[in-house]
GULO-284256 format. One record per residue (C-alpha): residue in three letters; x, y, z. Coordinates in steps of 0.5 Angstrom, whole numbers. Layout:
<sites>
SITE, Ala, X, Y, Z .
...
</sites>
This chain:
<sites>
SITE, Unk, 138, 148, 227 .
SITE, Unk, 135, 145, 221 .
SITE, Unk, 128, 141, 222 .
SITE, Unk, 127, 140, 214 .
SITE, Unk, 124, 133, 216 .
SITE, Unk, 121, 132, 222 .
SITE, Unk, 120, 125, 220 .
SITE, Unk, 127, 124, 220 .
SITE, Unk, 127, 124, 228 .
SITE, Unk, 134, 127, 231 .
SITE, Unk, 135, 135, 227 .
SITE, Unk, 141, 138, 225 .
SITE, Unk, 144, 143, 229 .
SITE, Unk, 150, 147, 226 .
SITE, Unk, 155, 153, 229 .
SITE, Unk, 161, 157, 226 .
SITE, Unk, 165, 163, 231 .
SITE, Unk, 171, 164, 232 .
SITE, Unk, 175, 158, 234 .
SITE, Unk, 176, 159, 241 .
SITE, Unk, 169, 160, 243 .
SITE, Unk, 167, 153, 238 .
SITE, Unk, 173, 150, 242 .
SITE, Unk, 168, 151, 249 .
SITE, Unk, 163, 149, 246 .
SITE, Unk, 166, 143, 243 .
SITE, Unk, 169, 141, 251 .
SITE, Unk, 175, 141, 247 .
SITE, Unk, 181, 137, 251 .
SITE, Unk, 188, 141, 253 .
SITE, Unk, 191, 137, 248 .
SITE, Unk, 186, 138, 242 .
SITE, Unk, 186, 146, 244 .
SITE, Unk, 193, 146, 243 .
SITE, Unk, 193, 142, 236 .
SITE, Unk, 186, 148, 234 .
SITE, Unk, 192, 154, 236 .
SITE, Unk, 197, 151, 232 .
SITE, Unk, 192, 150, 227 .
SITE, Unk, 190, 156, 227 .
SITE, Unk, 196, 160, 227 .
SITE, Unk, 198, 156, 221 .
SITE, Unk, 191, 159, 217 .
SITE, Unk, 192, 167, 220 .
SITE, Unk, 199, 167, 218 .
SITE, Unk, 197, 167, 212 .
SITE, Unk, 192, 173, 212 .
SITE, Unk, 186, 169, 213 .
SITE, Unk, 179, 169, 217 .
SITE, Unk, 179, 164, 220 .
SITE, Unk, 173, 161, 223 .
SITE, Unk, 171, 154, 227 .
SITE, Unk, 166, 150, 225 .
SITE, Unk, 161, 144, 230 .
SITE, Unk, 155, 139, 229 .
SITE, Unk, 150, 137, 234 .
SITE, Unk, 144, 133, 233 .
SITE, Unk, 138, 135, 238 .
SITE, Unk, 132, 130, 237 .
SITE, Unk, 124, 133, 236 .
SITE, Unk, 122, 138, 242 .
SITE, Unk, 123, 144, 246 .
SITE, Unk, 130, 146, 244 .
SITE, Unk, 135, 148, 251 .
SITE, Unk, 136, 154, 254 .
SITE, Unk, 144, 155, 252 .
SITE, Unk, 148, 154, 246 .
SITE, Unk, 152, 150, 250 .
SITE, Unk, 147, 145, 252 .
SITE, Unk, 147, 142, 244 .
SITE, Unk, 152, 136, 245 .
SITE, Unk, 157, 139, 240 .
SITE, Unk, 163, 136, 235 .
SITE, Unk, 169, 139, 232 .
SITE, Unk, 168, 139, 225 .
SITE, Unk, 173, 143, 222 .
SITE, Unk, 176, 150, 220 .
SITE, Unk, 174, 154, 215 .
SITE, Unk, 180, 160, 213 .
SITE, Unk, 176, 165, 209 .
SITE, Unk, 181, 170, 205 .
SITE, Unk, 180, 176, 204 .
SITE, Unk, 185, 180, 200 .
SITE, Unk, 187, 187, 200 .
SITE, Unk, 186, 192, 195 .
SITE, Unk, 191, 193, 190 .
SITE, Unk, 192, 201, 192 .
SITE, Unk, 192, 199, 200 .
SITE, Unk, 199, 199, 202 .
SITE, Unk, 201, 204, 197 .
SITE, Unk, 196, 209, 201 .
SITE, Unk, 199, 207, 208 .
SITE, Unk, 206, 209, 205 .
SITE, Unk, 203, 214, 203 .
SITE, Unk, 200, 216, 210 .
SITE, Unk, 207, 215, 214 .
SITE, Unk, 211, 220, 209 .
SITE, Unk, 205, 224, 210 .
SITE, Unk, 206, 224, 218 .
SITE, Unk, 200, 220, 219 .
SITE, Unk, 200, 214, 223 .
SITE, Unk, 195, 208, 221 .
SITE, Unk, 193, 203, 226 .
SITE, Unk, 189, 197, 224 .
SITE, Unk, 182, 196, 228 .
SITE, Unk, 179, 189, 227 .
SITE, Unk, 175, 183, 231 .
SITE, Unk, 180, 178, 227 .
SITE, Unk, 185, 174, 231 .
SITE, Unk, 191, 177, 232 .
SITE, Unk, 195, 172, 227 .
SITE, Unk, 190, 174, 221 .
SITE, Unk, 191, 181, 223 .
SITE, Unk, 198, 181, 223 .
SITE, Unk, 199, 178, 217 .
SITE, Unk, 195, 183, 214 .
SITE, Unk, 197, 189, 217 .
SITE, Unk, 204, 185, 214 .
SITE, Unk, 201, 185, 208 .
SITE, Unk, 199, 192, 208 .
SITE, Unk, 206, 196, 210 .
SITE, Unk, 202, 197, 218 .
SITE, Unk, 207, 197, 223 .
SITE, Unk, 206, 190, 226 .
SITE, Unk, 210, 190, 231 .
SITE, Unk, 207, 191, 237 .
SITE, Unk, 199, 188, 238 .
SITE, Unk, 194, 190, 243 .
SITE, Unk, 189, 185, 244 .
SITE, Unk, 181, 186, 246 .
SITE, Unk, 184, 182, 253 .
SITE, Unk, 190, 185, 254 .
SITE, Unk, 186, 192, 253 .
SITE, Unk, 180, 189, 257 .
SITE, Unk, 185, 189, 264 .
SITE, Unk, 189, 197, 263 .
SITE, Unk, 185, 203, 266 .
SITE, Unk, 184, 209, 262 .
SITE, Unk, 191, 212, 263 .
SITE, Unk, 195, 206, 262 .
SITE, Unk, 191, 205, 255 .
SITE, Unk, 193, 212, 254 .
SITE, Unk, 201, 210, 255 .
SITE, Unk, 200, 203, 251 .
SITE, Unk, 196, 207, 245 .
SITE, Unk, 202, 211, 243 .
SITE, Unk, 206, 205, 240 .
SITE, Unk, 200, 200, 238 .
SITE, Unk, 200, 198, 232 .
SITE, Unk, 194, 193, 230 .
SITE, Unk, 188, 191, 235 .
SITE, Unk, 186, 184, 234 .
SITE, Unk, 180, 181, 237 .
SITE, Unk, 178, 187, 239 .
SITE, Unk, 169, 188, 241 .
SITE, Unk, 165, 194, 238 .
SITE, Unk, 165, 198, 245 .
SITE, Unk, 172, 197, 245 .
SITE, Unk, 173, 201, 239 .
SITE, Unk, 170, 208, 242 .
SITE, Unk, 175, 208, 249 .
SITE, Unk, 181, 207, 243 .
SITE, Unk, 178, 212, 239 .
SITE, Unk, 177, 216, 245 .
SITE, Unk, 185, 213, 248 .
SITE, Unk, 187, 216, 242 .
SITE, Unk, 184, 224, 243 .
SITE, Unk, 186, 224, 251 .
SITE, Unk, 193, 223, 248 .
SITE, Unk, 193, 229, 243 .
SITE, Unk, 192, 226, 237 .
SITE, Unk, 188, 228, 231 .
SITE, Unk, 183, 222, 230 .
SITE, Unk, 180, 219, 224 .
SITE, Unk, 176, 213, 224 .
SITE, Unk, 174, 209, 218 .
SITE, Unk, 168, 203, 219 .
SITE, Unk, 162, 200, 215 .
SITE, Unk, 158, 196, 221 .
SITE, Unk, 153, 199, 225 .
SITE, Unk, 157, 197, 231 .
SITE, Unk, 162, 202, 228 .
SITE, Unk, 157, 208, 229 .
SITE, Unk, 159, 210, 236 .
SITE, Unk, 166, 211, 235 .
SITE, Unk, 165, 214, 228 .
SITE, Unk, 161, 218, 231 .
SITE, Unk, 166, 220, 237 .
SITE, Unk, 173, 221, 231 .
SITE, Unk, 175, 228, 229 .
SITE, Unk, 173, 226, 223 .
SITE, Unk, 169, 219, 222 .
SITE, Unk, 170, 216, 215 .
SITE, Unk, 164, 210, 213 .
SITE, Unk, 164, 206, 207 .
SITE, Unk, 159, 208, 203 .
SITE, Unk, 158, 202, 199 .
SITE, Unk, 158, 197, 204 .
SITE, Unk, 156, 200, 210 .
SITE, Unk, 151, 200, 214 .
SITE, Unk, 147, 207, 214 .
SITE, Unk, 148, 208, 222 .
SITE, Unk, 154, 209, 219 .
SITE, Unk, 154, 213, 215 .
SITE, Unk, 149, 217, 219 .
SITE, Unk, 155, 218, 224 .
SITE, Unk, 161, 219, 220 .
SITE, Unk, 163, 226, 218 .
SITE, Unk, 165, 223, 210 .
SITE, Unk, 162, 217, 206 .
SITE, Unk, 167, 214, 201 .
SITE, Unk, 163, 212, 196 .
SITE, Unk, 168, 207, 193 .
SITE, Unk, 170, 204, 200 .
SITE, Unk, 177, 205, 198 .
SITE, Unk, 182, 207, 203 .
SITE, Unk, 186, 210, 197 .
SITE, Unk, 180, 214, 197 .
SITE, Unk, 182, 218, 204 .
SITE, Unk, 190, 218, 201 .
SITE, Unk, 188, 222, 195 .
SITE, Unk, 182, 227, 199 .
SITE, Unk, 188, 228, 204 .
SITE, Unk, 193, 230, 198 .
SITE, Unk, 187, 235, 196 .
SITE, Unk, 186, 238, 202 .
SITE, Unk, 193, 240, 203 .
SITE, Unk, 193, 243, 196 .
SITE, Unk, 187, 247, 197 .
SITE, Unk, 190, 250, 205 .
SITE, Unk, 197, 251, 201 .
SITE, Unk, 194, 255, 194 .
SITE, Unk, 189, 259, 199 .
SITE, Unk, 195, 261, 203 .
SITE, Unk, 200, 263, 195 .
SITE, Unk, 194, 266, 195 .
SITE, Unk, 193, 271, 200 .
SITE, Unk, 200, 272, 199 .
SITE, Unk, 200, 274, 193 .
SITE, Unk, 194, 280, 194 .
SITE, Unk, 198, 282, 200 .
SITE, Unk, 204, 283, 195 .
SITE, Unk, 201, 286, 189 .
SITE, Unk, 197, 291, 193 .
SITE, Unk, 204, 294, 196 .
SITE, Unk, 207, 297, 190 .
SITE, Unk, 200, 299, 188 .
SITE, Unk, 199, 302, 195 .
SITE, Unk, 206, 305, 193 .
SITE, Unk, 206, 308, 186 .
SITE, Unk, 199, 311, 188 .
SITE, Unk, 203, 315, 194 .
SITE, Unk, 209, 316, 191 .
SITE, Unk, 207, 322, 187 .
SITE, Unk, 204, 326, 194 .
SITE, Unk, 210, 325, 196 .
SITE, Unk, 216, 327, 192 .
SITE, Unk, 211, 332, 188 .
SITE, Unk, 211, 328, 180 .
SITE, Unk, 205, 328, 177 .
SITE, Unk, 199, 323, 178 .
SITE, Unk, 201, 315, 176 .
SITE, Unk, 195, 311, 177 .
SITE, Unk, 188, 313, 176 .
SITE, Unk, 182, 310, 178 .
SITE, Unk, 182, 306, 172 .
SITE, Unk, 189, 303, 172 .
SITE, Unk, 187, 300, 179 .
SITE, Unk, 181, 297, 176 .
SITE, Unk, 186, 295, 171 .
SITE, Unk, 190, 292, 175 .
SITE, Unk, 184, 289, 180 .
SITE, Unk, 182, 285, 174 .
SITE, Unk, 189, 281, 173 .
SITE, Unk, 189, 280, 181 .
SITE, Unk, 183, 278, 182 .
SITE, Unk, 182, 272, 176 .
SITE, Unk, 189, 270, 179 .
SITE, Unk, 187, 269, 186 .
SITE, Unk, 181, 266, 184 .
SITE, Unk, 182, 261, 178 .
SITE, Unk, 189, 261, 176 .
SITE, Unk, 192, 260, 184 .
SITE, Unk, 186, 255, 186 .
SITE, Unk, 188, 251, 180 .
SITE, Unk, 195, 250, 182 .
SITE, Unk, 196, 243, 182 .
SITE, Unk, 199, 240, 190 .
SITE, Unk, 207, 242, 192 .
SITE, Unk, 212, 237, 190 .
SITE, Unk, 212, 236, 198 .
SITE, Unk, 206, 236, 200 .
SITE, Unk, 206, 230, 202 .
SITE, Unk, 212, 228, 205 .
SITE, Unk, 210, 235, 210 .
SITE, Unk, 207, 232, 217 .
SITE, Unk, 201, 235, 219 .
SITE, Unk, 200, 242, 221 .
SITE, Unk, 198, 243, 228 .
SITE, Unk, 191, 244, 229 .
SITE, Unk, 192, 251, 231 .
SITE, Unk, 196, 254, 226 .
SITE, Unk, 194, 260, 222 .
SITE, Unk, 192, 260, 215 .
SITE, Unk, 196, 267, 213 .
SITE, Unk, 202, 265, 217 .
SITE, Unk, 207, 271, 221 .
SITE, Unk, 212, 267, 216 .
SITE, Unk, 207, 267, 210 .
SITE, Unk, 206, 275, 212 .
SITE, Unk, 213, 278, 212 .
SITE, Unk, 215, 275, 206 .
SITE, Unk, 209, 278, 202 .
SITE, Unk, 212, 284, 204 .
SITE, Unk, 218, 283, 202 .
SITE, Unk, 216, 282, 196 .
SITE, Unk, 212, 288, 195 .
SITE, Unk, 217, 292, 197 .
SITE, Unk, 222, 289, 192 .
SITE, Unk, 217, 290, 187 .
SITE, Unk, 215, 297, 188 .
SITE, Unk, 222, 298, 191 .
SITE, Unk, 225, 297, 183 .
SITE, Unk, 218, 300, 180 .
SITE, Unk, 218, 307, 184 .
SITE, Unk, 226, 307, 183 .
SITE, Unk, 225, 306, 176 .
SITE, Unk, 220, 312, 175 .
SITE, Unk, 224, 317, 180 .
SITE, Unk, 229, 316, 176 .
SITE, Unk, 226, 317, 169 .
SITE, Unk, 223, 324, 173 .
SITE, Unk, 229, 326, 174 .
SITE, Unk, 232, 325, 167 .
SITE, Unk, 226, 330, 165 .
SITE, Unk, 221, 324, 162 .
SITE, Unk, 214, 327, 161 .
SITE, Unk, 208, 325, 164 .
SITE, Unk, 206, 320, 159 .
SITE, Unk, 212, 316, 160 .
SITE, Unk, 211, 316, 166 .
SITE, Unk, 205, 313, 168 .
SITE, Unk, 207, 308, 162 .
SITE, Unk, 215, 305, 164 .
SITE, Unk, 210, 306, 172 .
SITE, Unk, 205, 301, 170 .
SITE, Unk, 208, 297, 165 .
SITE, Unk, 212, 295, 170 .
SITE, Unk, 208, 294, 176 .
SITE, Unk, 205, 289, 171 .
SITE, Unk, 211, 285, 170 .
SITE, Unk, 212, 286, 176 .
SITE, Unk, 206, 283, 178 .
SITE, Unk, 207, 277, 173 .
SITE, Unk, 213, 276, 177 .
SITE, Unk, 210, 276, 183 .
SITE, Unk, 205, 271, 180 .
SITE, Unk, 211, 266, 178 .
SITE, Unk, 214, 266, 184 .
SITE, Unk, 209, 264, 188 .
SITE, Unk, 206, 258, 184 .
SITE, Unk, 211, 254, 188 .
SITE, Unk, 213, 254, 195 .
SITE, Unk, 218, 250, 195 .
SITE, Unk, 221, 249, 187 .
SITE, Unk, 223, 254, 182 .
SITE, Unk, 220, 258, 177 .
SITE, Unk, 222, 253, 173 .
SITE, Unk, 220, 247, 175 .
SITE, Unk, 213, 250, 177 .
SITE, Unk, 212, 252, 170 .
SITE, Unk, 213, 245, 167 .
SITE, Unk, 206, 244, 171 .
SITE, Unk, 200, 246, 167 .
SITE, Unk, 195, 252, 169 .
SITE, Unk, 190, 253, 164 .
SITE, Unk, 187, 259, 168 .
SITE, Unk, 194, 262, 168 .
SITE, Unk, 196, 261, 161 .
SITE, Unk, 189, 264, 159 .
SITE, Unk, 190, 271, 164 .
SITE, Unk, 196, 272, 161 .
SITE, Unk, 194, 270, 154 .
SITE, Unk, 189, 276, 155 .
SITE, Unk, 194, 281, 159 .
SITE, Unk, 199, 281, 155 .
SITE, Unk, 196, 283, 148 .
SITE, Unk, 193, 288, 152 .
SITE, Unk, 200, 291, 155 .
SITE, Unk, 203, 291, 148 .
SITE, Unk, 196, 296, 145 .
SITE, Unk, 197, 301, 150 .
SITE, Unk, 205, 302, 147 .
SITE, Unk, 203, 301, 138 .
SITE, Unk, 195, 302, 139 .
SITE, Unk, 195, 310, 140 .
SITE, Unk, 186, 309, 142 .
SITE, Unk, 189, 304, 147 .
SITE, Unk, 195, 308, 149 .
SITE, Unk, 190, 314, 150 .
SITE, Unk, 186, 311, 154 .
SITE, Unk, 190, 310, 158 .
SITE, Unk, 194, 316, 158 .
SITE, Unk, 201, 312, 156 .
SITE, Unk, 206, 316, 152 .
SITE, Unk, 210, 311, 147 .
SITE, Unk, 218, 309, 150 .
SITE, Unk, 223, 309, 148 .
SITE, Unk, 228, 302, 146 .
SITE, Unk, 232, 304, 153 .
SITE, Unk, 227, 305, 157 .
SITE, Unk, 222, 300, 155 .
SITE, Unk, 229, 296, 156 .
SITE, Unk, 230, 298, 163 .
SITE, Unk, 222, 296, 164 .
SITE, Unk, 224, 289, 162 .
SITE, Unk, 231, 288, 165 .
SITE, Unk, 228, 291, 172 .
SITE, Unk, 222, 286, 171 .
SITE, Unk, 226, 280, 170 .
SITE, Unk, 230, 283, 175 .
SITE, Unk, 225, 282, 180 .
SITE, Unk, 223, 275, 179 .
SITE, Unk, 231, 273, 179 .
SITE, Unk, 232, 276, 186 .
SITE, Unk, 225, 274, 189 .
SITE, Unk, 228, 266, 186 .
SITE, Unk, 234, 267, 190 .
SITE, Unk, 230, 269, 197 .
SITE, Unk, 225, 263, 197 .
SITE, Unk, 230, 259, 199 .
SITE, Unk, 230, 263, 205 .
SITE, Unk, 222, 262, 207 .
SITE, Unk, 222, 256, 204 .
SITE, Unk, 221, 251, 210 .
SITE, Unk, 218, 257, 215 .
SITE, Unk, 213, 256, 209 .
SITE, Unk, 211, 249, 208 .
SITE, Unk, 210, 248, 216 .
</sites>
C-alpha cells in the first residue's frame, strides 16, 4: 500500500503472486481464468517465472483485515527468466551415468518447471504436484516417488516428507537448497547441500556442505573426487598387502630350505621406504578411473577392502614371490654365492614391487593407458629408486652396504625377464578381477 501523498485522497494498494492466488483475488470469471491459464502456459513453457500482477485503490483510514477485501483488478503477468548455468545440464548427464538420480524441487508452476527441467536434461515425464502430494498418505508417496521426476508448486513443509518419502524407500538422499525454508529437509537429507552464495545462513547451518560457487556442477565434480579418493585408498591397500607377501616370503624362505639369510633388517627398512611414499603420495595422487563415473553407487555397506580386492592382492604376492623365491632357488642350486644371492633376491622383489606399483594404478585399463596419466609423485619415487638400485651393482661401498655381489649378465638378464615377467602375467589377469573390483 503506497500513501505518499495523503492529500492525494484514494492510496494505492498493489500485489503479485502466483497467478492462480492473483486470479481469486481479482473474482476473476471462469472464462477470464481459463484465457490467464493459457496465457500462462504459454509464458512457462518457455521456462519463465511467471507471476500475477493486481491494482487496488483504498481511500485514507484503517485498512481491512484481509488482502481479499481490496477491490483488486488484473493488470497483467510478468514472465520472469532465469536461465540455467551453462554447466547444469552437462552435470545432470553426468549424474545419470553416475547412477544418480536428479529430481527437480521447486514452488514454480508445473509448466515453467517442466520446461526447465527440459532444459536441464531432468527427466520431465512424470509431475507431482504440491495438490496432488497433498492428497497421498505416506505409502502412497512411497510408491509415487520412485519414478517422479520434477515437483512443481510444492510448499516448504512438503519438501521434508519427500526428503523423508525418499529415505523410507531406501534411497540415499542429498538435497541442495539456499532459503530458510529448505533448513528442515536439509537438514533431514543424508547429506544436505547449501548454496553458500546466495544462501540464506540457517541453510547453511542445516547442511552438511556448503558450495561456495552455487554451482550444481560443483556437487558433480565433489562426487568425481570422492569416488576417486574411495577407489585410490582401495589400490592402495591392495598394493601393501601385495608387496608385503613376498617380503613375508623371501624373509622365510631361508628358515625353510636351509640357504642363507636374504633380507636383513636394512633391506626391509629399504623396501618400507619405496612402499611407504607409494601408498601415501604416489597412489593418493593417482588421477579418477576412466569409469569412475559411469559405475553406479556403491551400496552403503560395502567394505573398503572388498573379499575381491583381497584375493587379488594375494594373487599378486604370490606371483611375485612365486617368480622372485623361484629365482633365487634356482641360482642356490646352481651353487651362487651368498652375495648374489641377496642381489638377484632383492633386485627382484624391487622390480617386482615396481610391477606391482603399475599394475594397480588402473583398475580398469592397461598399464599403458595408466602411464599415459601423469604422477609426479610416482615419477620422483622411481626417479630416486632407481639409481639407487643400479649403486648397489657398479658402486662397491653401496654394494657393500648392502651385502650384494655383482651379477653376471645372465643373471642380471634372468632378474629383468622375470620382472617383466610379472607385469605381463599380472596385465593378463586383471581383466579377470576387473569388474568385482570397480563395483
Amino acid at each position: 500500500v503506497w500513501d505518499n501523498d495523503p492529500a492525494a485522497g484514494d492510496r494505492l494498494v498493489a500485489a503479485k503472486g502466483a497467478p492462480e492466488a492473483i486470479a481469486g483475488l481479482c473474482g476473476l470469471s471462469s472464462a477470464e481464468r481459463a484465457g490467464l491459464k493459457a496465457a500462462v502456459d504459454a509464458l512457462a513453457g518457455e521456462g519463465l517465472r511467471v507471476l500475477g500482477v493486481a491494482e487496488a485503490r483504498w481511500p485514507a483510514g484503517a485498512l481491512p483485515d484481509s488482502q481479499r477485501d481490496f477491490p483488486f483488478v488484473f493488470r497483467g503477468l510478468v514472465g520472469l527468466a532465469d536461465p540455467l548455468r551453462a554447466s547444469v545440464p552437462e552435470a545432470v548427464r553426468q549424474c545419470r551415468e553416475a547412477g544418480i538420480r536428479v529430481i527437480m524441487i521447486t514452488g514454480d508452476y508445473p509448466q515453467t518447471a517442466m520446461a526447465i527441467a527440459r532444459q536441464a536434461g531432468i527427466d520431465s515425464e512424470d509431475l507431482l504436484t504440491g495438490e496432488d502430494m497433498a492428497a497421498l498418505d505416506d505409502a502412497g508417496l512411497k510408491q509415487r516417488i520412485r519414478t517422479v521426476g520434477v515437483c512443481a508448486r510444492i510448499m516448504p513443509e512438503q519438501k521434508l516428507r519427500l526428503v523423508e518419502a525418499l529415505k523410507t524407500a531406501g534411497e540415499v538422499v542429498a538435497m541442495t537448497g539456499d532459503g530458510v525454508n529448505d533448513a528442515p529437509s536439509l537438514k533431514a537429507a543424508h547429506i544436505g547441500v547449501a548454496m553458500g552464495g546466495r544462501g540464506a545462513d540457517v541453510a547453511r547451518e542445516a547442511s552438511s556442505l556448503v558450495l561456495l560457487d552455487d554451482d550444481f556442477g560443483s556437487m558433480v565434480r565433489a562426487i568425481r573426487m570422492g569416488r576417486r579418493i574411495y577407489d585410490n585408498l582401495r589400490k592402495a591397500m591392495g598394493f601393501i598387502v601385495a608387496a608385503h607377501i613376498p617380503i613375508a616370503g623371501l624373509a622365510l624362505l631361508p628358515l625353510l630350505t636351509g640357504m642363507p639369510i636374504l633380507l636383513g633388517p636394512f633391506h626391509i627398512a629399504f623396501l618400507e621406504m619405496i612402499i611407504d611414499p607409494v601408498c601415501a603420495l604416489a597412489f593418493e595422487a593417482e588421477s579418477e578411473e576412466g569409469d569412475a563415473m559411469k559405475r553406479k553407487p556403491r551400496p552403503p555397506k560395502a567394505t573398503l577392502f572388498s573379499p575381491a580386492l583381497v584375493v587379488w592382492s594375494v594373487v599378486q604376492g604370490g606371483v611375485v614371490l612365486g617368480v622372485t623365491g623361484g629365482l633365487t632357488l634356482w641360482l642356490w642350486s646352481q651353487g651362487a654365492g651368498e652375495g648374489q644371492l641377496r642381489a638377484a633376491a632383492f633386485l627382484s622383489l624391487v622390480l617386482g614391487i615396481l610391477a606391482l606399483i603399475l599394475v594397480n594404478r588402473r583398475f580398469s585399463a592397461s598399464v599403458a593407458a595408466a602411464m599415459r596419466g601423469p604422477n609426479l609423485a610416482l615419477g620422483v619415487v622411481l626417479a630416486v629408486v632407481a639409481p639407487i638400485l643400479a649403486a648397489t651393482q657398479f658402486l662397491p661401498p653401496v654394494a657393500g652396504l648392502f651385502g650384494f655381489a655383482r651379477l653376471d649378465g645372465g643373471e642380471a638378464a634372468a632378474v629383468l625377464v622375470l620382472a617383466l615377467a610379472v607385469l605381463l602375467g599380472l596385465e593378463r589377469l586383471k581383466p579377470l578381477w576387473a569388474a568385482r573390483l570397480a563395483a
